[in-house]
Backbone as CSV, one residue per row, in Angstrom:
resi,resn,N_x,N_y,N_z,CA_x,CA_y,CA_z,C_x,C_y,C_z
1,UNK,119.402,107.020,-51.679,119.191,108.405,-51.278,119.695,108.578,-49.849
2,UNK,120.669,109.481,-49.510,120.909,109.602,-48.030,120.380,110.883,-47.506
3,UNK,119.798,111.354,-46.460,119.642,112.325,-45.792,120.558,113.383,-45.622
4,UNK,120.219,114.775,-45.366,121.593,115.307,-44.811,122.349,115.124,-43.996
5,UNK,121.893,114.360,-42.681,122.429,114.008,-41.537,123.491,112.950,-41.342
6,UNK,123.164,112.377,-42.817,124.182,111.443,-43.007,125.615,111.950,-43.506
7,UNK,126.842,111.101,-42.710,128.387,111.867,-43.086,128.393,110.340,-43.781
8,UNK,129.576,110.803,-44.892,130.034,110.074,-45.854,131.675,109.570,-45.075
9,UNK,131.743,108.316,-44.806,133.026,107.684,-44.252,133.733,106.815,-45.242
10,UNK,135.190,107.346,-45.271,136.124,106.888,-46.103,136.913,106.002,-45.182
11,UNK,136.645,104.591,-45.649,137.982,103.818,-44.504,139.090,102.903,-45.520
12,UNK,140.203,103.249,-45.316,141.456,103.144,-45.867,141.947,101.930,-45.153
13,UNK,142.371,100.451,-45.217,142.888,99.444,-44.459,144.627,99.655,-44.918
14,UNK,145.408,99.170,-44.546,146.614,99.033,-45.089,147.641,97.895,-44.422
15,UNK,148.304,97.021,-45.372,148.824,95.786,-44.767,150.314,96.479,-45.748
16,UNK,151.513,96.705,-44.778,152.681,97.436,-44.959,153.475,96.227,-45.302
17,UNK,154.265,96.392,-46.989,155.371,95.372,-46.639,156.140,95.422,-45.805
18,UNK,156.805,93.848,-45.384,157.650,93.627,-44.734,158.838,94.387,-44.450
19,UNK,159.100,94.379,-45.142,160.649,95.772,-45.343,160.333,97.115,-45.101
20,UNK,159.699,97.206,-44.754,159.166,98.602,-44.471,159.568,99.038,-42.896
21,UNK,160.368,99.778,-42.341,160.911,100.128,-41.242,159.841,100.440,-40.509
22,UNK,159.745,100.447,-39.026,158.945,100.945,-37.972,158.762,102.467,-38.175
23,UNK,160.318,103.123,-38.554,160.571,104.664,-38.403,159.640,104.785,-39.794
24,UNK,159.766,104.301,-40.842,158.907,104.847,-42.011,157.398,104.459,-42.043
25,UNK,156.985,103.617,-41.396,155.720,103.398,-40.571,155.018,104.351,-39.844
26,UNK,155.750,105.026,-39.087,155.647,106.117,-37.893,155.847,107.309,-38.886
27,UNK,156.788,107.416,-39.946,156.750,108.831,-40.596,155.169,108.616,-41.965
28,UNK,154.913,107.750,-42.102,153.552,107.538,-43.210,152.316,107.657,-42.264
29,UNK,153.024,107.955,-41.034,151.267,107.932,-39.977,150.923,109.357,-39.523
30,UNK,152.225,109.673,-39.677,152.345,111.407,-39.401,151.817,112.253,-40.125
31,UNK,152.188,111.467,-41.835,152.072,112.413,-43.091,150.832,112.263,-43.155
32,UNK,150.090,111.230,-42.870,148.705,110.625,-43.503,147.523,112.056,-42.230
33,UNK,147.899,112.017,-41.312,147.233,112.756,-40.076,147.886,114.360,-41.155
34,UNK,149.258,114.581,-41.189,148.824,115.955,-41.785,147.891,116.348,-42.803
35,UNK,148.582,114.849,-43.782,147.016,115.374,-45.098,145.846,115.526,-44.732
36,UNK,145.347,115.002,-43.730,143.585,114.702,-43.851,143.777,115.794,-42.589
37,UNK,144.786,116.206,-41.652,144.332,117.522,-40.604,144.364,118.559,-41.263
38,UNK,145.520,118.572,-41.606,145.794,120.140,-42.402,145.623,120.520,-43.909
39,UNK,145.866,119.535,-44.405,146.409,120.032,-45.762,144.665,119.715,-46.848
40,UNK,143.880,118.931,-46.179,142.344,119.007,-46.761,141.299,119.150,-45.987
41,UNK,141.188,120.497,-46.244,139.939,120.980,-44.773,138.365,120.361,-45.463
42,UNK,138.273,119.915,-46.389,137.047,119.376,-46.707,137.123,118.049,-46.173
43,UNK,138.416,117.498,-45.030,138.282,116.115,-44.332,137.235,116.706,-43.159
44,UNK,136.155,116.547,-42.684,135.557,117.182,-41.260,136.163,116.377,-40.128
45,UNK,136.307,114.959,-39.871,137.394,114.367,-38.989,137.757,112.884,-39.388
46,UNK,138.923,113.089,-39.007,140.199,111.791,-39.139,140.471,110.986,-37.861
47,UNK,140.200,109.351,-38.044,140.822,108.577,-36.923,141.438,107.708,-37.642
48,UNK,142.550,107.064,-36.657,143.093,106.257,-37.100,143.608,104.668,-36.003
49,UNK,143.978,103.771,-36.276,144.392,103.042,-35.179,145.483,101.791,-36.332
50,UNK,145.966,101.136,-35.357,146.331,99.571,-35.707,144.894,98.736,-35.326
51,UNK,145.517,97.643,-35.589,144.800,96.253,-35.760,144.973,95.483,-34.342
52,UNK,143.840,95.481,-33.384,143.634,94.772,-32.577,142.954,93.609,-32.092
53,UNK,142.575,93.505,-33.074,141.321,92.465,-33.161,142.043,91.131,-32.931
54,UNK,141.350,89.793,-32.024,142.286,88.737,-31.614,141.147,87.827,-32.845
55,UNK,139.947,88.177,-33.787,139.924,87.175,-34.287,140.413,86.414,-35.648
56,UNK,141.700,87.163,-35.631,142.330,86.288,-36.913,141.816,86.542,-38.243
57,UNK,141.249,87.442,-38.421,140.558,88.136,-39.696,140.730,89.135,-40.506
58,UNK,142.319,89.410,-40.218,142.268,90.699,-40.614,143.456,90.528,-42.044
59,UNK,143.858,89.382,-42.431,144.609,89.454,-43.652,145.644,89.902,-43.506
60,UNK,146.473,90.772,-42.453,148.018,90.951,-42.546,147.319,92.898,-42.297
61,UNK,146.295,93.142,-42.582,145.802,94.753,-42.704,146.459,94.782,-40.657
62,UNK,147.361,96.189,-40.995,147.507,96.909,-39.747,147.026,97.926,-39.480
63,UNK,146.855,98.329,-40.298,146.341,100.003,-39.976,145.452,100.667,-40.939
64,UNK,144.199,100.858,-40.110,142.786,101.593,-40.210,142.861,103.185,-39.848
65,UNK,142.252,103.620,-41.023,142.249,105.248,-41.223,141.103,105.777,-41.796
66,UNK,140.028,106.282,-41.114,138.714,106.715,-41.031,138.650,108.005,-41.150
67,UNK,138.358,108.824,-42.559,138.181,109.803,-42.735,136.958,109.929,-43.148
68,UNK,135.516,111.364,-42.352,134.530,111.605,-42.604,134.004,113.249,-43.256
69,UNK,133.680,112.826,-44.389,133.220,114.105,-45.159,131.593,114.270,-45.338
70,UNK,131.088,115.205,-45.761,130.137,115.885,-45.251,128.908,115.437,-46.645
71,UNK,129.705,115.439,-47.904,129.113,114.819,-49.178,130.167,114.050,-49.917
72,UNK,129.562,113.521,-51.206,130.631,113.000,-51.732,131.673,113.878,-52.725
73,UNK,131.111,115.340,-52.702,131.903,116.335,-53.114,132.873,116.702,-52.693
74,UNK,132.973,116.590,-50.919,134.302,116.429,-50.493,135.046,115.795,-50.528
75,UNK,134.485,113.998,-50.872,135.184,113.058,-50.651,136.135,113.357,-52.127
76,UNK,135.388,113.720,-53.252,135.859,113.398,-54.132,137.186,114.659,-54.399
77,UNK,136.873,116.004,-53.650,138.067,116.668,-53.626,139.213,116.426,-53.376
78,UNK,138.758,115.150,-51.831,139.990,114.922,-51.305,140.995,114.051,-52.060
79,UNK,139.779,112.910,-52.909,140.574,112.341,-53.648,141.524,112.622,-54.728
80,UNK,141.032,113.656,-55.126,141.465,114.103,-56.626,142.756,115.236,-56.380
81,UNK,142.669,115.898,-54.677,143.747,116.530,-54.575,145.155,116.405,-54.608
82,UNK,145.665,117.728,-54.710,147.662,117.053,-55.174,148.302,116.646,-53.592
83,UNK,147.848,116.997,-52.752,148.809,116.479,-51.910,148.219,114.951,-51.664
84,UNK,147.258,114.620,-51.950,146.727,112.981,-52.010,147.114,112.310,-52.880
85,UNK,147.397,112.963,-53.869,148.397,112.003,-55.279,149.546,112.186,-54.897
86,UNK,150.094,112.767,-54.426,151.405,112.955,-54.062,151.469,111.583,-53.009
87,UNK,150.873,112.015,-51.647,150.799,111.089,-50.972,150.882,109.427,-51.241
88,UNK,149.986,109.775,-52.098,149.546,107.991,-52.446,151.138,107.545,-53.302
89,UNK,151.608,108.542,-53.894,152.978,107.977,-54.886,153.595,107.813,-53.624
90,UNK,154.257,108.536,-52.952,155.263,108.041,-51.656,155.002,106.895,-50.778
91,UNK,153.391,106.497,-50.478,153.191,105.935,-49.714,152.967,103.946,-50.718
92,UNK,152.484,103.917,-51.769,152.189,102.862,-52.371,153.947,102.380,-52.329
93,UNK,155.134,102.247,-52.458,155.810,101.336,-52.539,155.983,100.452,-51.077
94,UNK,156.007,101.142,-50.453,155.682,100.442,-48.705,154.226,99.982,-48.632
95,UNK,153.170,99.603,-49.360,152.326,99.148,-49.472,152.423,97.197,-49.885
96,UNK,152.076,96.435,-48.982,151.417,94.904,-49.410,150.206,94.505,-50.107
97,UNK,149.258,95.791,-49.648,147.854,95.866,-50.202,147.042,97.186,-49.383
98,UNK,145.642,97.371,-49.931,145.357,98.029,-49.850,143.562,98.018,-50.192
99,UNK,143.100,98.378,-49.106,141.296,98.591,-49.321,140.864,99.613,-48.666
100,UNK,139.521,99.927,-49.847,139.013,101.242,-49.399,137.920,101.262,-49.517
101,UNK,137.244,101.447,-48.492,135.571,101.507,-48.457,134.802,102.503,-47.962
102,UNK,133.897,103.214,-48.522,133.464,104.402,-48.247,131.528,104.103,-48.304
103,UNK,131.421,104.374,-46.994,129.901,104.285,-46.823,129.131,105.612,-46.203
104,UNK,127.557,105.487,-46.488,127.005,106.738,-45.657,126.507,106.082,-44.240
105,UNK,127.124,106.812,-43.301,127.065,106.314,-41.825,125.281,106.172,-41.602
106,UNK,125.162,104.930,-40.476,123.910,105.201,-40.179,123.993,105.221,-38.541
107,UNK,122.920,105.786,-38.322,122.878,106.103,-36.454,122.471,104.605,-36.325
């Protein structure tokens, strides 16, 4: 059972094949910030970063993308929406792997 106060966090890891250009790296980081800024207002906010961590744990994953929705009704809009299937088709062949974990935040 979660409270209302609780936001529902979607975190996306992503380890990019090799062949995958810097420039198409930089254009999948752009697109990923428009989907979740603009194009699904049921995202309430989006962060994102690389992989800094020095303890050797991270499996090849570069880049962390933290999107927080309000229930899992949003989450599940966002999922099910066309510019997120769309997305996900363009973006999965430049993909090595991929994890997704979605929890209710606690203070």
């Amino acid at each position: 059972m979660t409270s209302n106060k609780q936001l529902l966090r979607h975190v996306v890891l992503f380890k990019f094949n090799e062949a995958t250009s810097s420039a198409d790296i930089t254009r999948l980081e752009n697109e990923f910030r428009t989907l979740a800024t603009v194009k699904v207002p049921q995202v309430k906010e989006y962060e994102w970063g690389t992989n800094v961590s020095k303890e050797n744990l991270d499996h090849g994953y570069t880049h962390c993308f933290v999107l927080t929705f309000a229930n899992e009704k949003d989450r599940d809009i966002y999922i099910d929406h066309e510019d997120h299937v769309a997305y996900v088709k363009i973006f999965k062949p430049h993909l090595a792997d991929v994890t997704v974990v979605d929890f209710w935040a606690n203070s």
